[in-house]
FITISE-300237 format. One line per 5 residues: number of its first residue (from 1); for each residue x, y, z of C-alpha. Coordinates in steps of 0.25 Angstrom, whole numbers, plus 2048, in hexadecimal, padded with zeros to 3 digits. Layout:
N
NUM> X Y Z | ...;
This chain:
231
1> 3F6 1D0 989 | 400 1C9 97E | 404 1BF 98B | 3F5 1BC 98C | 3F3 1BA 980;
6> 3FF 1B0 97E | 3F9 1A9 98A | 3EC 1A7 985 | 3F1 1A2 977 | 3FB 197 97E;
11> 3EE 193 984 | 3E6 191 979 | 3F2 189 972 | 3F4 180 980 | 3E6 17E 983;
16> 3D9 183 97A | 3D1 180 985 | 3D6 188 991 | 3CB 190 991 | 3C5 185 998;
21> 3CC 186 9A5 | 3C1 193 9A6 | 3B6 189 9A7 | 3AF 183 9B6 | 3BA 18E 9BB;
26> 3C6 187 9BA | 3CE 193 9B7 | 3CA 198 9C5 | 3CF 18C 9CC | 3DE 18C 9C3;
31> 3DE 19A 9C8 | 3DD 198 9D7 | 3EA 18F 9D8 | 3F8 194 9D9 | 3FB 185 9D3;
36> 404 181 9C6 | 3FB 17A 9BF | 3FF 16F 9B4 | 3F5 175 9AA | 3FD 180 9A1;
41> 3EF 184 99C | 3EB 187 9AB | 3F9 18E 9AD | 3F6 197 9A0 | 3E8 19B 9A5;
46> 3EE 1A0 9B1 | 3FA 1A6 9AB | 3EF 1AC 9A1 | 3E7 1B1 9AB | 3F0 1B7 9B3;
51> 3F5 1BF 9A7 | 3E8 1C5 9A5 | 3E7 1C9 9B3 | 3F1 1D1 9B2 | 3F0 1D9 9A6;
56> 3E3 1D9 9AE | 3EA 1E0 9BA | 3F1 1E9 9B1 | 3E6 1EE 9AC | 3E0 1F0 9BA;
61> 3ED 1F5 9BE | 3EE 201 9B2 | 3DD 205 9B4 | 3DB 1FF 9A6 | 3D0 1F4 9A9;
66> 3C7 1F8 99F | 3D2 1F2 996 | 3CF 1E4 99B | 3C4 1E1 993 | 3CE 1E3 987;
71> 3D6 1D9 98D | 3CA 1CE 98E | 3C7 1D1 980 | 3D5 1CF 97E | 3D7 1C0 983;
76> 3C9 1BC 981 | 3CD 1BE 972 | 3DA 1B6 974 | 3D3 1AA 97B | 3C7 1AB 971;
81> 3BE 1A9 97B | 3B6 1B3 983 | 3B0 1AA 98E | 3C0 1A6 990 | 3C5 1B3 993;
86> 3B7 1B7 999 | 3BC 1AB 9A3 | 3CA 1B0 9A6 | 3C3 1BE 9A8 | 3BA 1B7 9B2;
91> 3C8 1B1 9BA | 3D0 1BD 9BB | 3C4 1C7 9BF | 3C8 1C7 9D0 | 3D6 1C7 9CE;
96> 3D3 1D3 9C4 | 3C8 1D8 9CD | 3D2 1D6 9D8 | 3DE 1DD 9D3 | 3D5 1E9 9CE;
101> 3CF 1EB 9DC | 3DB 1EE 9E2 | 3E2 1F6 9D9 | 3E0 203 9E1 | 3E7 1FE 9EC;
106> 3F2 1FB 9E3 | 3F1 209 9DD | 3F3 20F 9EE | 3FF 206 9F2 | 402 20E 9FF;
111> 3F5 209 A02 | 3F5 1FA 9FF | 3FC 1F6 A0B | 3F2 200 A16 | 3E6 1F9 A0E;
116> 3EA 1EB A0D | 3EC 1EC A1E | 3DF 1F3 A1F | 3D7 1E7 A17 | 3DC 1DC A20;
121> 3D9 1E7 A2D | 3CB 1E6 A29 | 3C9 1D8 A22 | 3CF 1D2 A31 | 3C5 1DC A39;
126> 3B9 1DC A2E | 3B7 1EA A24 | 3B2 1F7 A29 | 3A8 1FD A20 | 3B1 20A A21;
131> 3BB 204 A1C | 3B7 204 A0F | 3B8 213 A0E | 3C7 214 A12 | 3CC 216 A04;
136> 3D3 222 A04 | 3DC 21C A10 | 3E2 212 A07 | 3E4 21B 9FA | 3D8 215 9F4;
141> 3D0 21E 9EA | 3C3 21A 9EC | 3BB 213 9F6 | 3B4 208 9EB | 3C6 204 9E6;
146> 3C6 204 9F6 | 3BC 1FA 9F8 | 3BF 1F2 9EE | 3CD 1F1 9F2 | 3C9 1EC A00;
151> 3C0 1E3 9FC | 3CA 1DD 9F2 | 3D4 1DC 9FC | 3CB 1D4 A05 | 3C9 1CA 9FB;
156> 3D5 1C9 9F8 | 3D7 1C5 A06 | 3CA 1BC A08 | 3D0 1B4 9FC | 3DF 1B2 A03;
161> 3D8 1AF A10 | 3CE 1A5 A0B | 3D9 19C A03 | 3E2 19C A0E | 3ED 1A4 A08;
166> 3F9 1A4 A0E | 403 1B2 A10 | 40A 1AF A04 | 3FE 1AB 9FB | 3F7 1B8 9FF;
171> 402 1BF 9FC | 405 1BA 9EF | 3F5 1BB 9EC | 3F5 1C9 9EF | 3FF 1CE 9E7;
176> 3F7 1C5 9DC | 3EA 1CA 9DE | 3EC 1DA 9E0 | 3F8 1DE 9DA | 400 1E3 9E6;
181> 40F 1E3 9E8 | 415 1D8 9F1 | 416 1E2 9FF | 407 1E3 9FD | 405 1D5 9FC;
186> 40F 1D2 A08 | 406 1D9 A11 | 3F9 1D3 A0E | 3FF 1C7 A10 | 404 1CA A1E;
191> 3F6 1D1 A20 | 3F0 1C5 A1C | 3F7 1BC A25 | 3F5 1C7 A30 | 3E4 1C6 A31;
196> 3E2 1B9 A29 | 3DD 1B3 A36 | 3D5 1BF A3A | 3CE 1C1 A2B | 3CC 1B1 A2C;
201> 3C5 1B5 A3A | 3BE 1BD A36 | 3B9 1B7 A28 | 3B5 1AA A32 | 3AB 1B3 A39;
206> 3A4 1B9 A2C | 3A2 1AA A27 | 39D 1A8 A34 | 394 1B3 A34 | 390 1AF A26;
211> 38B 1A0 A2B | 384 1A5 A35 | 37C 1AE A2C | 378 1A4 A22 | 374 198 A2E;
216> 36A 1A4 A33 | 366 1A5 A25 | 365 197 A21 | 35F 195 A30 | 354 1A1 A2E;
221> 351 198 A1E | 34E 18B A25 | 345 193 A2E | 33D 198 A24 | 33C 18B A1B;
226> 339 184 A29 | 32E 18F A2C | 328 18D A1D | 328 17C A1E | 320 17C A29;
231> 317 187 A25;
C-alpha cells in the first residue's frame, strides 16, 4: 500500500489534474496499448494501476476480498476524490473479475493443463450442455467455480482471437490475465495456434446465423409496417 501511496502523491505533485485522464474514457484506451508513451502522467496511471491490481490479486489469491473495500477507502482518501478512485475501480474490475474466476483452477494445478485442452476441444467443436457438470473431473469443488472457470477461459480466448494475437502475445496475455506459471501459458499458446482456424470457423458460422436471424426479423417488420400502410 505505502508504494501506492507514494505513486499517487508523485502524481499529485507532477500533474494535479491527472484525474482527468478518467474522463470520455481515456484511461481505457491508455490501458489497451502496450506503447511507451511520452506522457509521464500517462506512465504513472498505469504504473499506479497496475499496483493496485495486484495487491488486488493478492487479496484474491489469500480469500481476503472483503478486505478491498478497505483498500478503496484507502486510496480514495489519498487522491481526495471519490469519483477518481471510484474510476480506477471501474478500469480494473474484469482484470479483477478476471483473475478471481480462475482462481480454482490455479488452486487444482494437475488439472490446469487437462482443463485448458478440454476448453479448446469444445470451443473448436461448439459446448455440450453436459459439460458443465464435469467438475469433479478436473479437481474443481463445485459446479458454479466450474462454470465460471469455463466461461472465463473462453473469453479469454474470444478476446485473443478477435485482436489477432499472435502465439507470443497470447502467451504473454495469459500469463497476465490469470496468474498461471509460464508452462501453462506455453500450452495455451500452442492450443491456441492449433484451432485458431477452427474456432475462427466456426465463430463465422454463428455471425452468419445471427444475420440471418435479424434479416428474417427486420423482413417480418417491413411486412407489418407495409400491411398497416396500406390498411
Amino acid at each position: 500500500m505505502h508504494k501506492i501511496i507514494e505513486i499517487i502523491h508523485e502524481l499529485n505533485e507532477q500533474n494535479e489534474s491527472w484525474g482527468n485522464y478518467f474522463e470520455d474514457e481515456n484511461i481505457y484506451i491508455i490501458r489497451l496499448s502496450n506503447e511507451s508513451y511520452q506522457d509521464d502522467t500517462k506512465k504513472l496511471i498505469l504504473q499506479l494501476l497496475s499496483d493496485i491490481l495486484n495487491k488486488q490479486k493478492q487479496l484474491v489469491d489469500e480469500h481476503k476480498e472483503e478486505e478491498e473495500e478497505n483498500l478503496w477507502k484507502e486510496i480514495a482518501k489519498a487522491v481526495g476524490s471519490e469519483a477518481i478512485a471510484k474510476a480506477m475501480r471501474e478500469t480494473n474490475d474484469s482484470a479483477k473479475e478476471m483473475y478471481r474466476n480462475v482462481r480454482p483452477l490455479r488452486e487444482a494445478k494437475d488439472n490446469i493443463i487437462p482443463l485448458i485442452i478440454a476448453v479448446f476441444e469444445h470451443l473448436s467443436a461448439r459446448y455440450t450442455p453436459d459439460f458443465f457438470q464435469m467438475c469433479d473431473k478436473y479437481g474443481i469443488a463445485s459446479e458454479r467455480d466450474f462454470k465460471a472457470i469455463v466461461l472465463q477461459l473462453d473469453r479469454i480466448v474470444s478476446v485473443h482471437v478477435r485482436r489477432h494475437y499472435d502465439k507470443q502475445t497470447v502467451y504473454k496475455e495469459f500469463m497476465k490475465a490469470t496468474g498461471f506459471e509460464s508452462q501453462y501459458a506455453l500450452v495455451y499458446a500452442e492450443l491456441y495456434e492449433q484451432y485458431l482456424e477452427k474456432i475462427q470457423h466456426n465463430w463465422c458460422i454463428d455471425k452468419l446465423e445471427e444475420l440471418t436471424m435479424r434479416l428474417e426479423q427486420l423482413t417480418e417488420e417491413v411486412y407489418k409496417l407495409s400491411e398497416k400502410i396500406h390498411n
